[in-house]
N, C-alpha and C positions, 0 to 999 in steps of 0.2 A: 504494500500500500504506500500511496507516495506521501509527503508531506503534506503537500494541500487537501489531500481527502483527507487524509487522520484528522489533521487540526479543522473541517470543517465540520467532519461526523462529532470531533467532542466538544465544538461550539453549540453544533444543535443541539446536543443532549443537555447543554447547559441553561441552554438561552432559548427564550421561543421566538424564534426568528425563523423567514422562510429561508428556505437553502437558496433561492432565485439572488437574494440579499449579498448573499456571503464572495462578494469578488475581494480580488486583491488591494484595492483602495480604500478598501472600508477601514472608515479608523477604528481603535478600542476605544475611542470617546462614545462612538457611534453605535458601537458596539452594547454598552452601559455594563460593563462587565465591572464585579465588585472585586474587593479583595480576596474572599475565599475563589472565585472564578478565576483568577489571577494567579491562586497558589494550584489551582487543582491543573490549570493548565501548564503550569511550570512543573509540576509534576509527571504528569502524559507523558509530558515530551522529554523528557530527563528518564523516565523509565523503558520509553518505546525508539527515542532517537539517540541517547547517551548523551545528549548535549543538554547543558546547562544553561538555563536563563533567569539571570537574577532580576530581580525587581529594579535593580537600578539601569536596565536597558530600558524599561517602559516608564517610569518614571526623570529620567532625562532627553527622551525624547528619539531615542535612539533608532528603537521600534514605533513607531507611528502606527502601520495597519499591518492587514494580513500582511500582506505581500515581503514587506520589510520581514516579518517574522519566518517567512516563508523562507525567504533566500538567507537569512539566518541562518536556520537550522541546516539548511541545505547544505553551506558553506562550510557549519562547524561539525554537519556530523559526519563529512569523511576523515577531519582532525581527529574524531571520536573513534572511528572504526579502526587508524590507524595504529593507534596508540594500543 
């Protein structure tokens, strides 16, 4: 399963949003995702992708939307797999 279907099946399951919604632009403001959403999703993806994403990526502005999260994990989890 690739990155953007994972992280878009366990947005839906979090959030009641349509999946038509879920592009790569979409910001997490937009999103309205709280802080346990936040952890559960930093979670996911540190047990399904090895990559790590701390709070201070979204909170500095680093990660804006999907997309930025998207090629994130992309980027860090072949660092993840080589290791």
């Amino acid at each position: 399963m690739n990155v953007e279907k994972f992280l878009c099946e366990a947005i839906l399951e979090l959030k009641d949003i349509d999946e038509s919604e879920l592009v790569p632009s979409l910001s997490f403001e937009e999103l309205a995702l709280d802080s346990l959403d936040y952890v559960e999703i930093q979670l996911l993806i540190q047990k399904r992708f090895k990559v790590a994403i701390g709070p201070e990526l979204f909170s500095t502005g680093k990660l804006k939307n999907l997309g930025d999260l998207y090629r994130h994990i992309e980027a860090n989890q072949e660092q993840a797999l080589a290791a």
